[in-house]
C-alpha positions, 0 to 999 in steps of 0.5 A: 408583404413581409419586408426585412429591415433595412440593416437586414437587406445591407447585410445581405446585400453586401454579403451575397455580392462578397460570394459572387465576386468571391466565387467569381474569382475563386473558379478562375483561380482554381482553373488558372492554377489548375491548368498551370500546374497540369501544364507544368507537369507534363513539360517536367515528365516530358523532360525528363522522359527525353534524358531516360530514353537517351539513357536507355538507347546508349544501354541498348547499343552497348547491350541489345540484348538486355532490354530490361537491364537498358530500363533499369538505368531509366530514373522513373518517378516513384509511381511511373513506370516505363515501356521499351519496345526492341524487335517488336516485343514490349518490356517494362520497368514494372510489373504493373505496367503492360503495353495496354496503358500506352495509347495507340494513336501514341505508338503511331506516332512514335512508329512514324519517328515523331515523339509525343505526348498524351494524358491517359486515365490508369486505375490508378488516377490520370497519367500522362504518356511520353513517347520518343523513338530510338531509331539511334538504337535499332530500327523499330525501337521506341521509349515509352513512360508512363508519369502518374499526375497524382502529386498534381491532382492533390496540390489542385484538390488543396487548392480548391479546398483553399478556395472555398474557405476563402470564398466563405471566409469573405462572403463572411467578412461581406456580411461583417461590412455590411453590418458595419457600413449599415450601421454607420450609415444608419447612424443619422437615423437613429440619432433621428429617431432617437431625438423624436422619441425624446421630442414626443416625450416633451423634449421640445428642446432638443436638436440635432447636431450638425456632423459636417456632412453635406448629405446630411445636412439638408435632413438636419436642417430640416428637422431642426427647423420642424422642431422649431415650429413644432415648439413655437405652435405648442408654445402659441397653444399653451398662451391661447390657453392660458389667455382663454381660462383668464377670460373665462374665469370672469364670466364664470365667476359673474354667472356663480355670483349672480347665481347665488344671489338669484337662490337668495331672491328666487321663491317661485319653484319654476324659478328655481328648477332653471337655476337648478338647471343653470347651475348644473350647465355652469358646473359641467362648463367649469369642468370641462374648462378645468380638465382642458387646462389640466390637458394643455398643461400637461401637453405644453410641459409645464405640468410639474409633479409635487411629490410626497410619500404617502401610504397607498391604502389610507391614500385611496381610502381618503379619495373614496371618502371625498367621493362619498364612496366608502362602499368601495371595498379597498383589496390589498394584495400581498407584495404591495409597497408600504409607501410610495411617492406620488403627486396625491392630487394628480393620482387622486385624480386618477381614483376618482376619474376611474370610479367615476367612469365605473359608476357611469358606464360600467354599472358601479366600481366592485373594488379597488386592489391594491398590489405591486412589487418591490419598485411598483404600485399597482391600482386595480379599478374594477367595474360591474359593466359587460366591459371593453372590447379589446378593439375599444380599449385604447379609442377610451383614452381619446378626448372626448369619447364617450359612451352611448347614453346621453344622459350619463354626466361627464365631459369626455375628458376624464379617462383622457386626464387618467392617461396624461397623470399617469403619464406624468409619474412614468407608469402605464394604464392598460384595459383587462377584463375582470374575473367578473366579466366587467372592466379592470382598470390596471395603473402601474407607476414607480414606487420611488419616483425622480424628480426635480420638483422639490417634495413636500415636508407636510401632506397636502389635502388635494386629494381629488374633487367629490363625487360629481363635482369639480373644484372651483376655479376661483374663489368669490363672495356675494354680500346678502345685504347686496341690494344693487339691481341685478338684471338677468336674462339667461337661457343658458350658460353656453348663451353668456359665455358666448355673449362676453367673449363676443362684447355683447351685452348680458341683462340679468333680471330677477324677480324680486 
């Protein structure tokens, strides 16, 4: 169920309260008002018609027999008019007016000596009748005026139009207070989420800062303290992992060693195909241990980027001749940047992992494209295999993700060390389908990189390892005139390993 975001809901709770107070508030003015001013109306009209009817029952008693005269001397509003009844026979002030707008039940009560009042519906709009007996004048004689409410029906409409503007203008003003207490109480979050992103990104430094509030001060704590642990077991991780390729290193370099002298002693062909199989055992294990450390590197931040300015087409060229695969056709599309600065052993790499992963699982690399724009390179590795599912695309980049086959070389490692590199030079990996229907590889990063990591003057010649071998970690050399015994029992490399990093003791033994 779809839910809308937390600033979203503030706003409009803010705003749907401002409408119904402002409603709320708005209806009881406007009827208060109202009432008030309907009120105030009718005791005016009843006021004045009381000072009409004394007017008009002097004129009478000077002159009975000019009814119309007596009515003339009434001062009626501009839309009123006025009914005098002498002997039984009605006159009006007005043509308009006839004794059919005066309400019975007010003639009634007039006829019985008590004047009144009463609200009347005219054509015209409501009205309000006041009547008052003139017994002063001649017995029967009665005042009736009619006061239309128009001036008070407008003043009530402006008012109410006045209302609903106030009531939108702040459920308006609401809303705007709800957009700005959410995003004062937002704030904390954002510096929060904002601090994660930048920790993700290997900011391990960095903290939240106290603002003095007692609310938020536990959560800033908290935070803080996360990140200080988060830190320290990162820190504790690279250690191990430094600690653990110092110690590999030795037994590593013992087992090469003692591999190259056995080739030297070794004539029997069995002998030969399980050195044949150690050596490969001991490559993939150097590998692999290579590859870890590169990760680790990287995740504990210490991975620096050594840039240089390098042109990309003779750049891909020489990494696919380390790899004895010139066959690779290089495509360069037009737009693609002339030069650009890269860390050439790092996106060497890169090259060599994507072809590597082609040639194992994607039934070879078809071409290499190179293309871009004015501020990116752009480099396109494209198999011949049946390609990637969509929901498979990202699960590749995991460590230790490998493909089904058994038999296909690799540590699971290399697709994992693509992302990391490129990582590191602020550009994206992403998985398309090809035109072909295999596996497309696209590598996008900056063409102009910042960088604290100072460049290099003169190009550097680590351009990634040949095809389906590492670089050593070390470097060694066996005498050939060596003639001290050396004892050698190996069922595999794992077993050795295993043996030093235990104390155990490893007898190797040669035939002569």
């Amino acid at each position: 169920m779809w839910r809308p975001p937390l600033r979203t809901r503030a706003m409009m709770a803010f705003g749907g309260l401002a409408a119904v107070v402002s409603t709320l508030l708005a209806v009881v003015c406007f009827e208060v008002t109202r009432t008030t001013l309907v009120q105030q109306r009718e005791r005016v009209a009843e006021r004045q018609t009381y000072v009409n009817a004394r007017s008009v029952a002097d004129a009478l008693t000077r002159d009975p027999g000019s009814p119309s005269v007596a009515l003339a001397d009434a001062q009626t509003s501009r839309r009123g008019f006025a009914l005098v009844r002498v002997d039984g026979t009605w006159y009006s002030s007005s043509v308009t007016g006839d004794r059919s707008d005066v309400p019975g039940s007010l003639v009634t009560m007039v006829d019985a000596g008590s004047a009144g009042r009463q609200r009347v519906h005219l054509d015209s709009g409501t009205a309000v009748a006041v009547g008052v007996p003139l017994s002063r004048a001649a017995k029967g004689t009665a005042y009736v005026e009619l006061v239309p409410m128009d001036e008070v029906a407008d003043a009530v409409n402006r008012i109410r139009q006045g209302l609903i503007l106030a009531a939108v203008a702040t459920t308006i003003a609401g809303v705007a207070a709800g957009r700005w207490a959410s995003a004062r109480i937002l704030r904390p979050v954002s510096r929060t989420a904002e601090a994660a992103n930048l920790i993700s990104e290997g900011a391990l430094d960095r903290r939240l800062e106290s603002d003095g509030d007692a609310d938020l001060e536990p959560l800033v704590q908290s935070f803080n303290n996360m990140v200080d642990g988060l830190q320290s077991r990162i820190e504790r991780e690279a250690r191990f992992a430094s600690d653990v390729s110092h110690e590999l290193r030795t037994p590593l370099a013992a087992m090469l060693s003692a591999l190259s002298v056995a080739r030297r002693r070794v004539k029997e062909p069995a002998g030969m195909e399980a050195l044949d199989h150690l050596q490969h055992e001991v490559d993939r294990f150097t590998t692999l241990l290579t590859d870890l450390l590169e990760i680790s590197r990287v995740e504990a931040g210490v991975a620096e980027l050594l840039l240089e300015e390098v042109e990309p087409r003779p750049f891909v060229a020489e990494v696919l001749a380390s790899m004895e695969r010139s066959d690779v056709p290089i495509v360069e599309e037009r737009g693609a940047p002339e030069r650009v600065r890269l860390d050439p052993r790092r996106m060497g790499q890169v090259v060599v992992n994507l072809v590597q992963n082609a040639d194992n699982y994607g039934g070879g690399a078809t071409e290499v494209r190179l293309g871009g724009d004015a501020g990116h390179l752009r480099i396109v590795v494209d198999d011949a295999g049946p390609g990637i599912p969509p929901e498979q695309r990202e699960q590749v980049f995991e460590r230790f993700v490998r493909g089904d086959d058994p038999s296909v070389p690799g540590t699971g490692l290399g697709l994992a060390l693509v992302r990391e590199h490129v990582r590191l030079h602020e550009g994206t990996v992403v998985i398309k389908r090809s035109p072909a229907g295999g596996a497309r590889f696209v590598v996008t990063i900056p063409k102009a990189m910042a960088s604290t990591t100072p460049s290099r003057t003169r190009p550097t010649r680590r351009l990634g390892p040949p095809r389906h071998s590492t670089p050593p970690l070390f470097e060694f050399a066996v005498s050939p005139d060596d003639n001290s015994s050396l004892h050698l029992v190996i069922r595999s490399s794992c077993h050795l390993v295993i043996a030093y990093l235990y104390n155990s003791p490893v007898i190797f033994t040669i035939a002569p």
